[in-house]
SEMAR-362693 format. One record per residue (C-alpha): residue in one letter; x, y, z. Coordinates in Angstrom, 2 decimals. Example, Ala and Ser with C-alpha at 12.3 -4.5 7.8 and 13.67 -1.06 7.14 Angstrom:
+-----+---------+---------+---------+
| res |      c1 |      c2 |      c3 |
+-----+---------+---------+---------+
|   a |   12.30 |   -4.50 |    7.80 |
|   s |   13.67 |   -1.06 |    7.14 |
+-----+---------+---------+---------+
END
This chain:
+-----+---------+---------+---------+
| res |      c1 |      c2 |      c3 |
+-----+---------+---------+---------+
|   x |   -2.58 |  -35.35 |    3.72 |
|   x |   -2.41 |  -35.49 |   -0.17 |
|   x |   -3.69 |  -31.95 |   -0.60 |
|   x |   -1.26 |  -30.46 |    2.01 |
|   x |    1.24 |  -31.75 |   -0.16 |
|   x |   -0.35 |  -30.37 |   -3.01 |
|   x |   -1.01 |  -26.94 |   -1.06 |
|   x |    3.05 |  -27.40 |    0.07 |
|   x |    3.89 |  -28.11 |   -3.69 |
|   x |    2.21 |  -25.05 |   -5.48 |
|   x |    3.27 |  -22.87 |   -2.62 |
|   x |    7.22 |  -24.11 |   -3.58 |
|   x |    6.41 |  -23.70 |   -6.98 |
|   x |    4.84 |  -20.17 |   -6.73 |
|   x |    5.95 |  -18.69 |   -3.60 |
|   x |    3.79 |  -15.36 |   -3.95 |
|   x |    0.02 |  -16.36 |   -3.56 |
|   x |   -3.09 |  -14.24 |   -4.44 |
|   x |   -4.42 |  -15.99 |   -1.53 |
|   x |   -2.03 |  -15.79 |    0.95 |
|   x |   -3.17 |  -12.48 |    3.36 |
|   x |    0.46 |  -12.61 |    5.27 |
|   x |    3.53 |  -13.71 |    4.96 |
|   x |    6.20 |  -14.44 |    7.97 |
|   x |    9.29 |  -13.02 |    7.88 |
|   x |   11.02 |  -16.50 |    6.86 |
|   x |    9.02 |  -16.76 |    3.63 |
|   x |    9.11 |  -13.57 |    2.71 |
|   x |   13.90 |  -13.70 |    3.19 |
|   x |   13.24 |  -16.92 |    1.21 |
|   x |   10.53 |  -15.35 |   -1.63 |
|   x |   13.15 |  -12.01 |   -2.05 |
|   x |   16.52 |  -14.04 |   -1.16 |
|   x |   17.31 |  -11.05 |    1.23 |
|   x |   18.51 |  -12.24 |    4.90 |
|   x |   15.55 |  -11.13 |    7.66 |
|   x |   17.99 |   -8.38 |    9.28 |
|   x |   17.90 |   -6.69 |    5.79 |
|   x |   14.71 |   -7.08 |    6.19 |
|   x |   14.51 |   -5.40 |    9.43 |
|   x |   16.54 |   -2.43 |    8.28 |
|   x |   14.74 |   -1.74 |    5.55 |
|   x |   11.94 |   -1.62 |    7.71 |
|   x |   13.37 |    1.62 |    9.56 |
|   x |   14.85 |    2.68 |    6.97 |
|   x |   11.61 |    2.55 |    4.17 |
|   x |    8.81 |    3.92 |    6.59 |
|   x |    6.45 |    2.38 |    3.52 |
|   x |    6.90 |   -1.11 |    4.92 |
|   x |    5.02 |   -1.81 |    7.47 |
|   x |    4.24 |   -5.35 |    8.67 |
|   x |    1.62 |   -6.69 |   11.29 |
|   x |    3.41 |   -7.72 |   14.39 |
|   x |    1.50 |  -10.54 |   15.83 |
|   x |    1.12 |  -10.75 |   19.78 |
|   x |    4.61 |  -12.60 |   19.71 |
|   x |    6.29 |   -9.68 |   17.42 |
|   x |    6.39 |  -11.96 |   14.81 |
|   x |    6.33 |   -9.87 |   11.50 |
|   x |    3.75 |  -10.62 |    9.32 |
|   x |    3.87 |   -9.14 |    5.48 |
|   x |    1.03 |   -8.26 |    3.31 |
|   x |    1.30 |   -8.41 |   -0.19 |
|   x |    1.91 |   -5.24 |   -0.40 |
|   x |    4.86 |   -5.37 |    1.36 |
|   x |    6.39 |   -7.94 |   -0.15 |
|   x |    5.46 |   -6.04 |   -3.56 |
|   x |    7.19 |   -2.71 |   -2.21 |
|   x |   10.51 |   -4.89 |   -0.85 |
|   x |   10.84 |   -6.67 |   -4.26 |
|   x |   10.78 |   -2.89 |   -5.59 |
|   x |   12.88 |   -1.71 |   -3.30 |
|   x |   15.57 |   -4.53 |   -4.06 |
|   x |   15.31 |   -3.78 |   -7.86 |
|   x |   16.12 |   -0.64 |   -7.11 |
|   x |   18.91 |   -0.70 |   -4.85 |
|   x |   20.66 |   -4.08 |   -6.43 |
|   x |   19.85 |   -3.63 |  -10.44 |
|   x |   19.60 |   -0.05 |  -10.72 |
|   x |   22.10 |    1.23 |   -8.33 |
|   x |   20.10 |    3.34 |   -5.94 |
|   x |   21.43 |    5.11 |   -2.91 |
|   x |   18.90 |    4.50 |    0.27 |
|   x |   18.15 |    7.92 |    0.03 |
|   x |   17.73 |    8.00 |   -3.94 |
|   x |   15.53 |    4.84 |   -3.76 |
|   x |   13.45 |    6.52 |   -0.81 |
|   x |   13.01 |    9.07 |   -3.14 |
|   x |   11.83 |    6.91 |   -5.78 |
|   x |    9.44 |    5.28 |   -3.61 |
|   x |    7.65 |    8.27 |   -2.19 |
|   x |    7.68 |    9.40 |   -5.88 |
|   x |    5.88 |    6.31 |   -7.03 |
|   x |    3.53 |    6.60 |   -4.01 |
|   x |    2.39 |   10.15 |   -5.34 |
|   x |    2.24 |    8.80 |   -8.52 |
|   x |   -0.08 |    6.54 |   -7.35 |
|   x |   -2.07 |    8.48 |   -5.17 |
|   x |   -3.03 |   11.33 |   -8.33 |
|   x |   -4.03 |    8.14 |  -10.16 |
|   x |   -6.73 |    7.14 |   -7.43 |
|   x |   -7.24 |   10.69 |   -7.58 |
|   x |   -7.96 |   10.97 |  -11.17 |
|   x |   -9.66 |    7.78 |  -11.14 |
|   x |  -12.53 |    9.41 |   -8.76 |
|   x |  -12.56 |   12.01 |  -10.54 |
|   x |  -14.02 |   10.57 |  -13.49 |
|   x |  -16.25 |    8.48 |  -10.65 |
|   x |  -17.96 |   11.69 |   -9.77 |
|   x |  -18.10 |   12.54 |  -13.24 |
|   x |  -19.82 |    9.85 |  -14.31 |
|   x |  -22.13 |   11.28 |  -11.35 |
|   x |  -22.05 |    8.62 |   -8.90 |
|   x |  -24.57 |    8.36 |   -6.46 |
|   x |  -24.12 |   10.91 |   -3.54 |
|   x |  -25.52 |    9.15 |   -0.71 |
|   x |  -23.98 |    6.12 |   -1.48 |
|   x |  -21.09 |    8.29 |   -0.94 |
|   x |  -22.14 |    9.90 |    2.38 |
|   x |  -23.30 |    6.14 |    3.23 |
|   x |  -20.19 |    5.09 |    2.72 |
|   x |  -18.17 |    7.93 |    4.76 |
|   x |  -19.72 |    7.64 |    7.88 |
|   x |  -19.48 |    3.93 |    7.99 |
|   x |  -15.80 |    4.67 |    7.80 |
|   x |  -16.23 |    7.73 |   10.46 |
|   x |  -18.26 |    4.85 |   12.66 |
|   x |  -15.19 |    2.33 |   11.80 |
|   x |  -12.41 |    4.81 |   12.71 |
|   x |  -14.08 |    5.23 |   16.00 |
|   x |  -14.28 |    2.06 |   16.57 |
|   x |  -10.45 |    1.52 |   16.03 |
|   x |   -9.40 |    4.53 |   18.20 |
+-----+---------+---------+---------+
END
């Protein structure tokens, strides 16, 4: 009982938990201060956010999610992006990203990492794929 309050208590105190895998829809209006049908538009609107929906349709955020949102809001409310300018953004950042993991591999393969570890690796994800489809 004492350490659900304590589990209760740092979760009040720090909303946004490394542990935390999802996040309902509820805690995630009360984490941003954004009402859940913003929430829900932003979801058609910013194809980038994508939440779980449990067997009931109840949305279910990753971290990730909640990350992109809170940019998302930043950009619309402090910087005074248009929907379509902060979409741009967005998909700029995300290719911005994506060149880094690029890069980042890169210099993985030129550091001359281990080929069939490699080929290992990419048919476990070829078996996994299948697996999912």
């Amino acid at each position: 009982m004492a350490r659900l309050r304590l589990l209760k208590k740092q979760e009040h105190e720090n909303p946004i938990s490394s542990e935390r895998l999802y996040y309902r829809i509820g805690e995630v209006s009360r984490i941003t201060g954004l009402k859940p049908h913003v929430l829900r538009y932003w979801e058609s609107e910013f194809k980038v956010i994508k939440p779980y929906k449990a067997g009931s349709l109840q949305r279910l955020y990753r971290r990730k999610d909640l990350d992109l949102i809170l940019k998302i809001k930043k950009l619309l409310y402090e910087d005074g992006f248009t929907i379509a300018g902060a979409k741009r953004r967005i998909r700029d950042l995300e290719k911005a990203e994506n060149r880094q993991m690029k890069l980042r591999l890169v210099e993985m393969k030129s550091d001359e990492m281990d080929q069939e570890v490699l080929a290992t690796i990419r048919e476990e994800l070829r078996e996994i794929r299948k697996m999912l489809e």
